[in-house]
PyMOL Python script that loads the backbone (N, CA, C, O; Angstrom):
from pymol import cmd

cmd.read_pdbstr("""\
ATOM      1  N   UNK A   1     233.579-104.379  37.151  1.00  0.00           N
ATOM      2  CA  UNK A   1     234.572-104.275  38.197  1.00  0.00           C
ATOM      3  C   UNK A   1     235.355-102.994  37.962  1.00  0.00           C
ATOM      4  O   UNK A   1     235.922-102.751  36.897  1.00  0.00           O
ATOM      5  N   UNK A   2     235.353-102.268  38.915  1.00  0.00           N
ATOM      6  CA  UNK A   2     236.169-101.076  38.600  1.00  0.00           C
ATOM      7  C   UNK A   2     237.194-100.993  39.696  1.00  0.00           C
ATOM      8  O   UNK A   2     236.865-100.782  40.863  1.00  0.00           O
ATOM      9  N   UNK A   3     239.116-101.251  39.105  1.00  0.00           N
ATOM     10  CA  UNK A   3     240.243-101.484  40.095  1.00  0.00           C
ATOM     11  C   UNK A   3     240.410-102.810  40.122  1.00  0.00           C
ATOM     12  O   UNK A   3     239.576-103.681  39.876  1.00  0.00           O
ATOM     13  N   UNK A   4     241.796-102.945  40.508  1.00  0.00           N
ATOM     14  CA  UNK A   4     242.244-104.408  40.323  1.00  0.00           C
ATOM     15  C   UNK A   4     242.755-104.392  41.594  1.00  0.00           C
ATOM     16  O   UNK A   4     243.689-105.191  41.671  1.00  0.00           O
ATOM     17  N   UNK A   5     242.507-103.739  42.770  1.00  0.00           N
ATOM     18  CA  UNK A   5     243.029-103.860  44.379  1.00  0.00           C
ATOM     19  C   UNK A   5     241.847-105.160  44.610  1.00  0.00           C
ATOM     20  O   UNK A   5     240.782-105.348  44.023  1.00  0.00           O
ATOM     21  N   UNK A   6     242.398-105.810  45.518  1.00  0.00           N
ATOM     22  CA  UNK A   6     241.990-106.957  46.218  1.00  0.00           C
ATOM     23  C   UNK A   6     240.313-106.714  46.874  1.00  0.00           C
ATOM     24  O   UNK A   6     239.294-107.386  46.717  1.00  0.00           O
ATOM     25  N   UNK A   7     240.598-105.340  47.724  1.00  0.00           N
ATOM     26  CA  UNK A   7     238.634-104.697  47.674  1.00  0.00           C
ATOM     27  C   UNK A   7     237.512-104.244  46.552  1.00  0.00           C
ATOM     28  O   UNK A   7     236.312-104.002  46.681  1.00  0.00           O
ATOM     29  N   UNK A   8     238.493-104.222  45.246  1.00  0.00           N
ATOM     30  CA  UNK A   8     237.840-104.256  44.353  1.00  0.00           C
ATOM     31  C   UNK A   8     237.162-105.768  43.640  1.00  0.00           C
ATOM     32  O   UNK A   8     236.096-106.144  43.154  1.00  0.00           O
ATOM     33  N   UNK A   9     237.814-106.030  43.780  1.00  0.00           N
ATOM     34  CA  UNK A   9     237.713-108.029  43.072  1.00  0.00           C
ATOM     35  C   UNK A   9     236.649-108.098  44.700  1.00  0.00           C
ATOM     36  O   UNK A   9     235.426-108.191  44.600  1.00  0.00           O
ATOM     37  N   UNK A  10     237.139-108.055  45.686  1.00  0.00           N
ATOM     38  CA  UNK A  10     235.832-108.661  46.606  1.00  0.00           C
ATOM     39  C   UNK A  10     234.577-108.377  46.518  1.00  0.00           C
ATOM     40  O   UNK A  10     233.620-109.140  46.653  1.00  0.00           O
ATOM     41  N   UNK A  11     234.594-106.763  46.187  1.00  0.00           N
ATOM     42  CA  UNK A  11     232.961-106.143  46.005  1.00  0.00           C
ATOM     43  C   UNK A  11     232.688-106.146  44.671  1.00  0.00           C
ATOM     44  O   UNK A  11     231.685-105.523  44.319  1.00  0.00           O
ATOM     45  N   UNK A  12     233.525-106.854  43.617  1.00  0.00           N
ATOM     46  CA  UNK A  12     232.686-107.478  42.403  1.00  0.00           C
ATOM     47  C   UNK A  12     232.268-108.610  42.869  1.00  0.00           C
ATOM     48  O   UNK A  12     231.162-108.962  42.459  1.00  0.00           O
ATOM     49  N   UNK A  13     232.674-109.128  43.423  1.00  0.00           N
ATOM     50  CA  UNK A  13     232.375-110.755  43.896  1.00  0.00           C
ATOM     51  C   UNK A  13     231.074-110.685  44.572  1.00  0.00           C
ATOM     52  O   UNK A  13     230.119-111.436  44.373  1.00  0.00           O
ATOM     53  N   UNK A  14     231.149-109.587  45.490  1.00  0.00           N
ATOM     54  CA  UNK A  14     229.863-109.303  46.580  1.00  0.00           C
ATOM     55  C   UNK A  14     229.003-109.026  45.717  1.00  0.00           C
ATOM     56  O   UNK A  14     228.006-109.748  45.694  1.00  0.00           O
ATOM     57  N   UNK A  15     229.059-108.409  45.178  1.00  0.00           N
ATOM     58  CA  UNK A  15     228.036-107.266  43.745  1.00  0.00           C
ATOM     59  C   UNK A  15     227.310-108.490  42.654  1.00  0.00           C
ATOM     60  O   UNK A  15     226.482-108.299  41.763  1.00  0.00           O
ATOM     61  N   UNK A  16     227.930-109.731  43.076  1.00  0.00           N
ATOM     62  CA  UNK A  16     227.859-110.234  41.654  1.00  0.00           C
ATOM     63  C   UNK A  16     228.266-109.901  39.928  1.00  0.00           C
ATOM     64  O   UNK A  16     227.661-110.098  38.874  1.00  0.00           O
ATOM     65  N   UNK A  17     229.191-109.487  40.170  1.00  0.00           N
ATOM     66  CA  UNK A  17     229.617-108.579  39.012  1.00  0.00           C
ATOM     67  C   UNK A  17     230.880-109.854  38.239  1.00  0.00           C
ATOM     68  O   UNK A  17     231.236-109.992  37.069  1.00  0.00           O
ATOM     69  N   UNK A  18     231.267-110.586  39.475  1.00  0.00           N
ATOM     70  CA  UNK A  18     232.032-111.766  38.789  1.00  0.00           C
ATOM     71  C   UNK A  18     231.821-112.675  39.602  1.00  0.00           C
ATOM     72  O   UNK A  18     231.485-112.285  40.720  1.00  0.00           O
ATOM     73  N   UNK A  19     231.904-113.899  39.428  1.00  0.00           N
ATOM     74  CA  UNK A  19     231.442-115.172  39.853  1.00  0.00           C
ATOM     75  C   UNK A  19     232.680-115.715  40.528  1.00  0.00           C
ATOM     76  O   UNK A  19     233.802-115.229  40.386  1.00  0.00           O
ATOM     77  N   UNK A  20     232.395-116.722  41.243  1.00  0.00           N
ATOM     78  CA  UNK A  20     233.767-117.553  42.197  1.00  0.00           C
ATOM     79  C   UNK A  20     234.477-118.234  41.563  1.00  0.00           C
ATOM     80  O   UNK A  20     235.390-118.725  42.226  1.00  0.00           O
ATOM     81  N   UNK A  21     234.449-118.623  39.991  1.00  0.00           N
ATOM     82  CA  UNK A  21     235.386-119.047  39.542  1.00  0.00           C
ATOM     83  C   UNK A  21     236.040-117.832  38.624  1.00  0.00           C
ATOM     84  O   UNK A  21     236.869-118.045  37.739  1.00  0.00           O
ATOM     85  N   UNK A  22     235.666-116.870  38.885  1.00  0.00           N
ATOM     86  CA  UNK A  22     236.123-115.251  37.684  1.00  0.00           C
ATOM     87  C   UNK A  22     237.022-114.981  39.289  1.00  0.00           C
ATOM     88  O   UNK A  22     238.242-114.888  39.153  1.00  0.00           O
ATOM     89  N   UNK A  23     236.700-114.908  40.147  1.00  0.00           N
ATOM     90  CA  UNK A  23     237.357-114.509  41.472  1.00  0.00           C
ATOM     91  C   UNK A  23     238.538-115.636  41.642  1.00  0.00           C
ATOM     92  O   UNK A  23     239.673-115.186  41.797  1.00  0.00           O
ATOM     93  N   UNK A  24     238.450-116.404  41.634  1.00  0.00           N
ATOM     94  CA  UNK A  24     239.545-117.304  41.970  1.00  0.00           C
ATOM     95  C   UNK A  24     240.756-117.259  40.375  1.00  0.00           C
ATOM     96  O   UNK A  24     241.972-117.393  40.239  1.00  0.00           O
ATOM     97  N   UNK A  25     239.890-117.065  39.663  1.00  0.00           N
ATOM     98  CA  UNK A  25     241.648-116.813  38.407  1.00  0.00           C
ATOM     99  C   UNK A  25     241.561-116.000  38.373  1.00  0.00           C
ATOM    100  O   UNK A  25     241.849-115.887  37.182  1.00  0.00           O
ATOM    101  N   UNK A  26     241.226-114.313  38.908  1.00  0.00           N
ATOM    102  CA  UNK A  26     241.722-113.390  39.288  1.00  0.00           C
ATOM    103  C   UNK A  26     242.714-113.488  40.397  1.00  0.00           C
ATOM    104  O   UNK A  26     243.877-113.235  40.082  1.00  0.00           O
ATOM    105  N   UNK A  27     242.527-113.737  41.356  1.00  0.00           N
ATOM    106  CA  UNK A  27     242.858-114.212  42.389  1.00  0.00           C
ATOM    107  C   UNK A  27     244.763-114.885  42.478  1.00  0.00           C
ATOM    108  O   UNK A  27     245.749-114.533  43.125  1.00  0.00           O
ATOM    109  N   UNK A  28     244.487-115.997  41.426  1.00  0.00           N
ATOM    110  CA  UNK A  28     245.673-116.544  41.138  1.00  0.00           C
ATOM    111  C   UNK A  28     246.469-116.021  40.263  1.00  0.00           C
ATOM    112  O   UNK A  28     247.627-116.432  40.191  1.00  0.00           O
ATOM    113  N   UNK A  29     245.988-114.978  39.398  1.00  0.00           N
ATOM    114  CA  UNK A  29     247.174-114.202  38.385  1.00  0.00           C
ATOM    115  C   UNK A  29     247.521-113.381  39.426  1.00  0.00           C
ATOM    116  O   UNK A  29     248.738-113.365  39.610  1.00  0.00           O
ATOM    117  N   UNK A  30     246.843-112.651  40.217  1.00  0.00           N
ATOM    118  CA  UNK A  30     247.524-111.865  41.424  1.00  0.00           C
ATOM    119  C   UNK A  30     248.906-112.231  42.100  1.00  0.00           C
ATOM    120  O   UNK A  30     249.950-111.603  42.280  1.00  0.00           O
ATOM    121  N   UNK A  31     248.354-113.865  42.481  1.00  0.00           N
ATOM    122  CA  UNK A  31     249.446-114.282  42.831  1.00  0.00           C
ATOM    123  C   UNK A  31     251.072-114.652  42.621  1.00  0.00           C
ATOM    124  O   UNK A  31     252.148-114.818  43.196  1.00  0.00           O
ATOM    125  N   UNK A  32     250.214-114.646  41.037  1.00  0.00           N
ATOM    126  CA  UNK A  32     251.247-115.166  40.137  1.00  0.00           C
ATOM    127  C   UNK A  32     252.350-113.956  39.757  1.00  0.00           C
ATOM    128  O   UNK A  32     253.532-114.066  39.433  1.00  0.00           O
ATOM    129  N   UNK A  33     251.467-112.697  39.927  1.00  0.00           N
ATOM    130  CA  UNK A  33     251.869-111.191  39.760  1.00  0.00           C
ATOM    131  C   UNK A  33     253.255-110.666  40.737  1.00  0.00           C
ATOM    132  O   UNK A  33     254.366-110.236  40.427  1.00  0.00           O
ATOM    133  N   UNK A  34     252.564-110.944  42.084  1.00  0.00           N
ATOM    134  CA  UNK A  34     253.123-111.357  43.040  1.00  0.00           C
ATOM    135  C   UNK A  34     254.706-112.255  43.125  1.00  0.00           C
ATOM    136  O   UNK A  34     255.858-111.835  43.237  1.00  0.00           O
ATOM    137  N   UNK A  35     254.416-112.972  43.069  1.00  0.00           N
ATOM    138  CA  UNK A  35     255.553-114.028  42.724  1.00  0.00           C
ATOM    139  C   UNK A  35     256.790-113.208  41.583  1.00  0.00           C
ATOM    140  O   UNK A  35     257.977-112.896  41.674  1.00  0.00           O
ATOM    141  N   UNK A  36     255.889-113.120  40.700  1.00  0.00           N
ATOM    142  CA  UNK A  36     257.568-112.982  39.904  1.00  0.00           C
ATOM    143  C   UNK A  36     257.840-111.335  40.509  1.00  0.00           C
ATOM    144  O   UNK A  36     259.029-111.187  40.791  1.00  0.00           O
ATOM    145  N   UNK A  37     257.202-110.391  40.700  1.00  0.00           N
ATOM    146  CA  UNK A  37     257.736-109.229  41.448  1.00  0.00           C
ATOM    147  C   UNK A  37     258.692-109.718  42.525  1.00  0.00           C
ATOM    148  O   UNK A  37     259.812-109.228  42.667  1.00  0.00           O
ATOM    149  N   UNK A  38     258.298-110.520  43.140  1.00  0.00           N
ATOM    150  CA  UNK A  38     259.283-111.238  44.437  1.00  0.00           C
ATOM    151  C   UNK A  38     260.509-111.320  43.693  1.00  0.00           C
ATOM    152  O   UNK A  38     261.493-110.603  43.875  1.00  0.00           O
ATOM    153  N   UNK A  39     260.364-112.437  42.661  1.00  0.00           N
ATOM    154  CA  UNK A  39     262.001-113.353  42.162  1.00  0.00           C
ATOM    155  C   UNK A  39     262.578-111.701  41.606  1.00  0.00           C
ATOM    156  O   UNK A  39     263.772-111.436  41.751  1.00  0.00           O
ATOM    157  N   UNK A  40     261.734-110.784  41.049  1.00  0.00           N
ATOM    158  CA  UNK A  40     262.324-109.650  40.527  1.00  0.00           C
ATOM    159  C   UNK A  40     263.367-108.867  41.453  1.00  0.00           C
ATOM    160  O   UNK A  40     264.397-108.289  41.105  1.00  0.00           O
ATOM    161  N   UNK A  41     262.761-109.021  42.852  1.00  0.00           N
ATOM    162  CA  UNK A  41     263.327-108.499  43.907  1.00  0.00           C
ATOM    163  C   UNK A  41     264.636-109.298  44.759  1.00  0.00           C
ATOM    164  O   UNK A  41     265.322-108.716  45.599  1.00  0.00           O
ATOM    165  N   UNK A  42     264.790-110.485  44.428  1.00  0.00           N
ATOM    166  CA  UNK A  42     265.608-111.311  44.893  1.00  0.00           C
ATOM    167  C   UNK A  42     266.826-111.290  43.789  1.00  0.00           C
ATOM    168  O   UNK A  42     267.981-111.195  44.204  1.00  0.00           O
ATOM    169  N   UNK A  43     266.580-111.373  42.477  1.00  0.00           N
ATOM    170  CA  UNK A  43     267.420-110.757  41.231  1.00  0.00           C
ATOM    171  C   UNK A  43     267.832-109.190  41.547  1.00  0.00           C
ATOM    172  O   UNK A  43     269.041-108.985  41.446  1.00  0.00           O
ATOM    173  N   UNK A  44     267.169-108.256  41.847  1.00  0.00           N
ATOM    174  CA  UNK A  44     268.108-107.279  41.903  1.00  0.00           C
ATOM    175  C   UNK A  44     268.752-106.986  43.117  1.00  0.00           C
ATOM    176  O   UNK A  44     269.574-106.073  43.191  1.00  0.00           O
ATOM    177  N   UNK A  45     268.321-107.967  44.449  1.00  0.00           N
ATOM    178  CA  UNK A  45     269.273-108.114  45.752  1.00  0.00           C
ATOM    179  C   UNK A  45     270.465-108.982  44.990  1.00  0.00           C
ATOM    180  O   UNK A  45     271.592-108.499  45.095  1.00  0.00           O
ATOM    181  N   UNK A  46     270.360-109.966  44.387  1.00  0.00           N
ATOM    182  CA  UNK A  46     271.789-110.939  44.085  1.00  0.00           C
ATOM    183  C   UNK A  46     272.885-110.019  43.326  1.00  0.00           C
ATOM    184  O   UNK A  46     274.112-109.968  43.406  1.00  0.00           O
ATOM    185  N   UNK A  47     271.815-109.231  42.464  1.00  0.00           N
ATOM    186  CA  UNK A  47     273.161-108.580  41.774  1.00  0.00           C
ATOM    187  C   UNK A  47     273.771-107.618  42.591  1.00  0.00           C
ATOM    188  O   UNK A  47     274.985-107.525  42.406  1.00  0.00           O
ATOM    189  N   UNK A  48     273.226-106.776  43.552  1.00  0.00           N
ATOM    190  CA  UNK A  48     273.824-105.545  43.880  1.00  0.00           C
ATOM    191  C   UNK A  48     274.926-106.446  45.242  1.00  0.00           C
ATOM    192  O   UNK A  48     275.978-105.971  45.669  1.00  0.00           O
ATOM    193  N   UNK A  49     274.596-107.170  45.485  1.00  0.00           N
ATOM    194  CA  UNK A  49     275.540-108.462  46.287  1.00  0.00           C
ATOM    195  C   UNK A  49     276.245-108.657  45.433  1.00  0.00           C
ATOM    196  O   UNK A  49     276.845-107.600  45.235  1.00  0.00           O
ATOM    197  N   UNK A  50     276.632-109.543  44.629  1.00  0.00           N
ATOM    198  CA  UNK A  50     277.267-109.483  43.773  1.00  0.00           C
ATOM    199  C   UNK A  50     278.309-108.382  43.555  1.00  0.00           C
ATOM    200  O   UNK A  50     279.465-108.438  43.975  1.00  0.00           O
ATOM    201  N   UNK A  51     277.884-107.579  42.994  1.00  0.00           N
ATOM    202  CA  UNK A  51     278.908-106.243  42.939  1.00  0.00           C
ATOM    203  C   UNK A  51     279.198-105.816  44.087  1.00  0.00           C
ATOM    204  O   UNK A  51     279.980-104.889  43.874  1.00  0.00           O
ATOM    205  N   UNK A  52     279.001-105.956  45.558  1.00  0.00           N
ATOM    206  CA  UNK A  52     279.730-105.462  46.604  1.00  0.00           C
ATOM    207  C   UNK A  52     280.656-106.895  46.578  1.00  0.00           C
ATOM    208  O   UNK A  52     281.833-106.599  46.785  1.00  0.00           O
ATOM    209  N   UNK A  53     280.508-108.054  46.425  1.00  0.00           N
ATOM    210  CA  UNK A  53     281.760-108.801  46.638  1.00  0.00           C
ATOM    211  C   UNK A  53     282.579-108.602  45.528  1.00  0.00           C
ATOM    212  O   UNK A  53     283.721-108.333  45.902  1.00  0.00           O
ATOM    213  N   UNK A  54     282.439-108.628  44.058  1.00  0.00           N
ATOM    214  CA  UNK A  54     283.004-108.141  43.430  1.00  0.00           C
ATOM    215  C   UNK A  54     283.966-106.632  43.292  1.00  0.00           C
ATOM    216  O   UNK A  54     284.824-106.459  42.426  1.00  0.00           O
ATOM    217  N   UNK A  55     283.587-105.626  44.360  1.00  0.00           N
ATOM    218  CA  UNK A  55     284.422-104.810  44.543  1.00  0.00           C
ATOM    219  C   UNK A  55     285.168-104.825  45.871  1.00  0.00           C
ATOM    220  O   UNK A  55     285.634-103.779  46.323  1.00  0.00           O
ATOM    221  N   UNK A  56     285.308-106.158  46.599  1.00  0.00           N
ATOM    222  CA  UNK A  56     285.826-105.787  47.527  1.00  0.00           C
ATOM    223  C   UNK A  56     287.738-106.388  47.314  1.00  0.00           C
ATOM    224  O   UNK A  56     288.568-106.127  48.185  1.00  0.00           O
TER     225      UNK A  56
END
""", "prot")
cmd.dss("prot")
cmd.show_as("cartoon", "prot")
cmd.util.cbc("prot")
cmd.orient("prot")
């Protein structure tokens, strides 16, 4: 597999290069990747909120 973009994991998959259960827990650490980048992004919206009520 060469790249960890989502067209890469498909055309290993297509290629046979990884199997449907190598694709699917790829698949779900993505998600999982995903996810905490989110809460990462919701943590640094609370704080900078935070400090605008705090300076008002």
């Amino acid at each position: 597999m060469h790249g960890s973009e989502p067209a890469d994991i498909r055309d290993a998959f297509e290629s046979g290069e990884i199997s449907a259960d190598e694709m699917k827990q790829i698949s779900s650490g993505l998600e999982k990747l995903a996810s905490i980048e989110s809460i990462q992004e919701l943590r640094d919206r609370l704080t900078e909120l935070e400090a605008l009520i705090a300076n008002k």
